[in-house]
N, C-alpha and C positions, 0 to 999 in steps of 0.2 A: 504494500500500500504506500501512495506517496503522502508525505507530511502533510497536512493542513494548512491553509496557506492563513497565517494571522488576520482576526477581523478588520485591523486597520488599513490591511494591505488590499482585501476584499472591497471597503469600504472606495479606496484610491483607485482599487479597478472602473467600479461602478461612475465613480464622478471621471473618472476621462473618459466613459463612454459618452458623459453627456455634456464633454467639453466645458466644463464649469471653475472656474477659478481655484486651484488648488490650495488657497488661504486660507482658505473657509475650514479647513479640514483640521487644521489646527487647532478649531473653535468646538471639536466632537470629545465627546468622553465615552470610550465603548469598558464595560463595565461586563465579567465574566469568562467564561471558557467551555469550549466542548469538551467530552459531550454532557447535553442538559436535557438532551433528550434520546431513547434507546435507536442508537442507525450506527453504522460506518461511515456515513456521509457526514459532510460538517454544515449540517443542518441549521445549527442554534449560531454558527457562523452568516449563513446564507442568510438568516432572517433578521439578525442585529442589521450587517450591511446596507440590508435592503431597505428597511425600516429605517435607519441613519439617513440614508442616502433622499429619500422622497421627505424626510422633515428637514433634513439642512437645505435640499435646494427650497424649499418654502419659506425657510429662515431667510433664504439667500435673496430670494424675490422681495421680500418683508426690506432687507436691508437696502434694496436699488430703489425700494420706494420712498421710504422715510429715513432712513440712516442708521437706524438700528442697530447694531451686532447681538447677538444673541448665541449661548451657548449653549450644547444640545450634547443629550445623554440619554444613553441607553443601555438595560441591562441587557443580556444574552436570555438570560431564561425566560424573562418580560417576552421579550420578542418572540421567540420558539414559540414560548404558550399562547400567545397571541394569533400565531399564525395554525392552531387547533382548531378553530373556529367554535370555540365552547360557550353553549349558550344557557339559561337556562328562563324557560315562560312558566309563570306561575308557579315557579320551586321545583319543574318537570321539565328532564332531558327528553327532547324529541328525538325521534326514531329519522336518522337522517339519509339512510340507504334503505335504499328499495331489496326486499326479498332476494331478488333474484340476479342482482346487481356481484359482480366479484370477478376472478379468477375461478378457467374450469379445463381438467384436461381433453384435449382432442384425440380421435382414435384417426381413424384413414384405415384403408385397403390397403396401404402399400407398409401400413408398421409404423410411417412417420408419428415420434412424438411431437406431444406439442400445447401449448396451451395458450388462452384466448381469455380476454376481460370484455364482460359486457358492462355497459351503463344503461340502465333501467330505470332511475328515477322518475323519467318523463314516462308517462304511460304512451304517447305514441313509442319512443322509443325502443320499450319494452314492445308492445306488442309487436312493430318490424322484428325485432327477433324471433320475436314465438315464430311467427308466421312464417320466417326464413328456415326455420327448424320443422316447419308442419307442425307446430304446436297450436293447442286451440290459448289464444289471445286471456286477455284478463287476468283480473289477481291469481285465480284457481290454478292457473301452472306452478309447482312447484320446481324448486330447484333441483332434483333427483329428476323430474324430465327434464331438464334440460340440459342436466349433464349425460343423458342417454341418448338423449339425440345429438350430441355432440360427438358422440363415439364412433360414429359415421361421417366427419367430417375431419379434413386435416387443415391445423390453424392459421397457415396463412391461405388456404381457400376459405374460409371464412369468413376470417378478414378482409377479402376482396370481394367477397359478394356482399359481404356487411355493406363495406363503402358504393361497390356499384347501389345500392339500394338505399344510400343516403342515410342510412345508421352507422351509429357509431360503437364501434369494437377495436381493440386492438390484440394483434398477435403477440405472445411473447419473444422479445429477441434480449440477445445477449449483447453488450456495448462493442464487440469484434461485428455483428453483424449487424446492428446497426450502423456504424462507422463505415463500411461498404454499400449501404444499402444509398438509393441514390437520394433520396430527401434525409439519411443522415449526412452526405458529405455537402447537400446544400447549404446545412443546418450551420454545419462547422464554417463556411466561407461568410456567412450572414455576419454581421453585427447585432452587437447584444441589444443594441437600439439604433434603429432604425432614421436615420433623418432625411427631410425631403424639403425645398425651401418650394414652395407651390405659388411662382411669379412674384408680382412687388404689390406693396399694399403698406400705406403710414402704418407708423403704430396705432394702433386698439388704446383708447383712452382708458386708464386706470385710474380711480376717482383717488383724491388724497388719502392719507395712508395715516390715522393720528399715532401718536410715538408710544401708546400702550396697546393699540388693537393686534390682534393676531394677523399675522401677514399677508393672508390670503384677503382678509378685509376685502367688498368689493371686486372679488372676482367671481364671475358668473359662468356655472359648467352645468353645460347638458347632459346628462349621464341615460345611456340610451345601453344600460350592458345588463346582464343576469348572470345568475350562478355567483362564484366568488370571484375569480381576480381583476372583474372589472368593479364590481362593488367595493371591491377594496380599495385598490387603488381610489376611486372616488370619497369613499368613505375618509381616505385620508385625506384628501382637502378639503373634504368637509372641519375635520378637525384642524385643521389651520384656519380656519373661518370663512373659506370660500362657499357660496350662494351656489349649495348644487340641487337641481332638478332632477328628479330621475325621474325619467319618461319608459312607463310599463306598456306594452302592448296588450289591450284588453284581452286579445286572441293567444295568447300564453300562459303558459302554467311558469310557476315560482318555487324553490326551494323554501322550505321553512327559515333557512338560515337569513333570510332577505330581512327575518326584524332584527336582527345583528347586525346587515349588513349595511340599512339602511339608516342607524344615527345618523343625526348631523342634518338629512333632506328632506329637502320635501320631494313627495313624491306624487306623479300624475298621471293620467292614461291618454295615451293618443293612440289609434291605428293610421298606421302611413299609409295603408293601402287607400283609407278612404280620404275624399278631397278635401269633405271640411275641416275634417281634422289635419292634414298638411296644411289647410288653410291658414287655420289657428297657429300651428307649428314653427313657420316658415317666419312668423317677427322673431320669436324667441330667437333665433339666430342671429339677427342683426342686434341684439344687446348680449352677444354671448363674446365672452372669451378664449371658451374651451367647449370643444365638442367631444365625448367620448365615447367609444361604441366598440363592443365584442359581440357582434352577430355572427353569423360562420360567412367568412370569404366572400365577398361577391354579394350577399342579401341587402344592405342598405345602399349600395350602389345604383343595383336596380331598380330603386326605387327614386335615384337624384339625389341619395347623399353621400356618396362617397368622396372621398377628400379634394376630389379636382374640382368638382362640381359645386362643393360647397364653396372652396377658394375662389371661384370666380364668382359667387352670387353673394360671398358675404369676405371680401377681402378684410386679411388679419386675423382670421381668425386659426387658432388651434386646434388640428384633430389630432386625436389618439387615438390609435387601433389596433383589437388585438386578434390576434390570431393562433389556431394552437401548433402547427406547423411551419409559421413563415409564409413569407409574401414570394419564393419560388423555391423552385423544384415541382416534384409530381404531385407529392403532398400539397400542396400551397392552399390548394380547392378543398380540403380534409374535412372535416366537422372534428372534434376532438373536446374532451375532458382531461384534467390534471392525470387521472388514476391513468385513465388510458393511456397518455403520453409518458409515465411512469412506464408504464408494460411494454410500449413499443421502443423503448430507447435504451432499453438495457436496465433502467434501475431494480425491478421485481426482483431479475433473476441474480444480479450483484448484491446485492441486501442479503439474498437468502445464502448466496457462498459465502459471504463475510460471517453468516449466523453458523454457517457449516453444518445443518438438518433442515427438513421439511419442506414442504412449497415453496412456488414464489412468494416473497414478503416485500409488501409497502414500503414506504417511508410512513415515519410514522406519523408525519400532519401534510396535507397539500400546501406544500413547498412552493411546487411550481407557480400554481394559483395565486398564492397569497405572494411571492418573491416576485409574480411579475405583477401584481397588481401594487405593489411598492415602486416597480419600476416605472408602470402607466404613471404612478405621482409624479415621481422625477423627471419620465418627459415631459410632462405639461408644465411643469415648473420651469424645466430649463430651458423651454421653447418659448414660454412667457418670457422670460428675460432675454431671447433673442428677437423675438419681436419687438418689445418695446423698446431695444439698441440699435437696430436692421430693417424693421420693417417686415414683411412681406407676410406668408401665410404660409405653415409649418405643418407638416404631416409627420406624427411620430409613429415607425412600428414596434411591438412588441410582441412578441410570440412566447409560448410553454415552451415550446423544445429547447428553444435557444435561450432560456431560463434553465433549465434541466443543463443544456452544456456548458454553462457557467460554473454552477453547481456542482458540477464532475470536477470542473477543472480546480476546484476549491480544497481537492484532496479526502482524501480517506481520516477517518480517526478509528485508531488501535484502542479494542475495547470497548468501544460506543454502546454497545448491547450492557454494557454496566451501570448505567446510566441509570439512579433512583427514577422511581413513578413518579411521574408530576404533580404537582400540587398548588391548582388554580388559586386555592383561596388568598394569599398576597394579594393578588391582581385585579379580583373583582370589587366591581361594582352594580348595585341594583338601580334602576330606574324605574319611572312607569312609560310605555309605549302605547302605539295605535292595537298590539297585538297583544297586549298584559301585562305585567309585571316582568321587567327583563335583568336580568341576573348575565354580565358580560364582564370580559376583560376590558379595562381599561387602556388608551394607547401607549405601550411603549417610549414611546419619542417624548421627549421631555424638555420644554425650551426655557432658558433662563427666565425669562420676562415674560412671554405670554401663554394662558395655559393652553393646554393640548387637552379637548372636550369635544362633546357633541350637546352643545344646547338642545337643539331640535331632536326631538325623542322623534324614534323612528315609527312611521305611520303606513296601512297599508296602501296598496298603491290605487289611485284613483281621490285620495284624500287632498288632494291640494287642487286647485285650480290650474290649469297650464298656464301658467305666467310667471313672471319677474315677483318678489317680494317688492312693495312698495316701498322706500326710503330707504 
């Protein structure tokens, strides 16, 4: 295994990815050491970094505004636990995987071993699987059918006909064959963030900034994402005090996690398909700052928002986008979740040699998720500060996988599976929400002078008006 690579050197990766003044870094206190949670991987590393990295560039924006410095601290086990997604409504953990959702092994005709991860959450989801399997749809399938009807299938046919059929599964591969495989050696040439300068366009007015207010003050972001690592990332500027909107499509289902996810916003319903609602939709832009959006590849495009389009109908402004594969290779077009892109990139089956018995093994929190939805912060942050310097309109990418090869490259820790069971209660806090009494981690990132919170208790979606907060 290779060494770990120190959190403050992680930390110095991340901010040269986003071209950011390297002074700043000076002004950080990283607090800790792996491991702090059971992996081989330097998990509680990845998630300090990431977590630093999307509060100092908001510190950093705060300071281009008003003058400010601020000094920012984070502990390692704060962040890891943070990045668990641990929630709890009305003094009750919810049931956050689907039945049938996991790791299952594959048979074939021909002997090939092999094993497959399905995502089930979504009941369309699940049921495209049943139905690929000849299984009858609905809760009533258990998992013993569908690991029998997988004994007739070998894993990477599965996974291809999963994808040709617009579900999301992944085969398990090993880091050797991903690393040959052609959308892992896309993955490797990619950058960890993405930038794109989309024509010229003034700076986007950013209203004064007073010398107590949290830095974000007055910045207005679109949040058009589900699941976690776009809600997080969002959710993190929310806690810097930026004005975020999260806009639900009536036509979709949500994770429970979304009253964790959503402190801090308000939240609204629009369908883009229908006109009145693009109707409505279409000013919010023209008073936004940041637009962000994890749909799968190619969906808000089609529809007139993808990033060129918006650049020229609403010059200045910032998109963020995520993706779970990257903006090219074969994958680019993918659908994908954290676990799956864990399965398809070598992590499952490297966790379980490191453990040295049993199945494939996870990581033990959605890393990827929650480390790129730290990142989504940091590009908005640090494209905020190049627009208001440059000018023009900013497309930032972010992808899982190329999170995931960060994270490889972050090193091994010896022993990691030694690593005491966690223990949230330090961290939390109880609130009241739109969804009950919510029992959460509090954020990690901690800024000298202003707090790091979520005033706005999270509400479910359709609760807010679609529009701007007044004043």
């Amino acid at each position: 295994m290779s060494a770990p690579t120190p959190p403050r050197d992680a930390l110095q990766q991340l901010w040269r990815c986003a071209g950011l003044d390297e002074t700043a870094l000076q002004r950080v206190d990283l607090r800790g050491s792996d491991p702090v949670l059971p992996s081989s991987f330097a998990v509680g590393t990845a998630a300090q970094a990431a977590t630093a990295a999307g509060a100092l560039a908001a510190a950093e924006l705060g300071r281009l505004r008003n003058g400010v410095e601020q000094r920012l601290s984070v502990d390692m086990r704060h962040a890891a636990l943070e990045c668990c997604t641990h929630f709890l409504l009305d003094g009750q953990a919810l049931q956050v995987w689907d039945k049938l959702a996991g790791l299952y092994p594959c048979g074939g005709d021909d002997g090939a071993a092999g094993w497959v991860r399905l995502h089930t959450n979504f009941a369309h989801h699940r049921d495209g699987a049943l139905r690929l399997l000849g299984l009858p749809e609905g809760s009533s399938t258990e998992r013993s059918d569908v690991q029998r009807a997988l004994q007739g299938w070998r894993a990477l046919d599965f996974e291809q006909a999963a994808a040709d059929a617009g579900l999301v599964v992944a085969a398990l591969r090993s880091f050797d064959e991903w690393d040959h495989h052609a959308q892992g050696i896309a993955v490797a040439q990619q950058p960890l963030l993405q930038w794109t300068k989309l024509g010229d366009a003034a700076p986007r007015a950013l209203p004064p900034l007073p010398t107590q207010a949290r830095p974000l003050q007055g910045v207005r972001v679109l949040d058009l994402t589900r699941i976690l690592a776009g809600p997080v990332g969002t959710r993190v500027l929310a806690a810097h005090g930026a004005d975020v909107l999260l806009v639900n499509s009536p036509r979709l289902p949500n994770i429970d996690a979304i009253a964790e996810t959503s402190r801090g916003k308000l939240s609204a319903l629009a369908d883009l398909h229908d006109a009145a609602d693009r109707q409505a939709f279409e000013p919010l832009l023209s008073d936004a700052h940041v637009f962000v959006q994890g749909y799968r590849p190619g969906g808000l495009q089609a529809l007139g928002y993808g990033a060129e389009a918006l650049a020229e109908r609403h010059p200045g402004l910032v998109v963020v986008s995520l993706s779970a594969y990257g903006s090219q290779g074969p994958w680019a077009q993918r659908r994908g979740f954290d676990s799956l892109v864990q399965t398809a990139t070598g992590f499952n089956l490297a966790e379980a040699q490191a453990f040295g018995s049993g199945p494939p093994r996870a990581l033990p929190m959605q890393i990827l998720d929650h480390g790129s939805g730290h990142l989504m912060a940091l590009g908005a942050c640090a494209a905020l500060q190049r627009q208001q310097r440059e000018g023009g309109s900013w497309h930032v990418q972010v992808s899982l996988a190329a999170t995931g090869h960060w994270l490889r490259g972050l090193g091994r820790v010896e022993g990691g599976f030694d690593a005491p069971k966690p223990d949230f209660a330090p961290y939390l806090q109880t609130t009241d929400s739109g969804f009950g009494r919510l029992t959460a981690l509090r954020h990690a990132a901690q800024l000298s002078v202003t707090p790091t919170d979520w005033p706005r208790p999270s509400m479910p979606p359709g609760t807010h008006p679609l529009a701007w907060p007044i004043g």
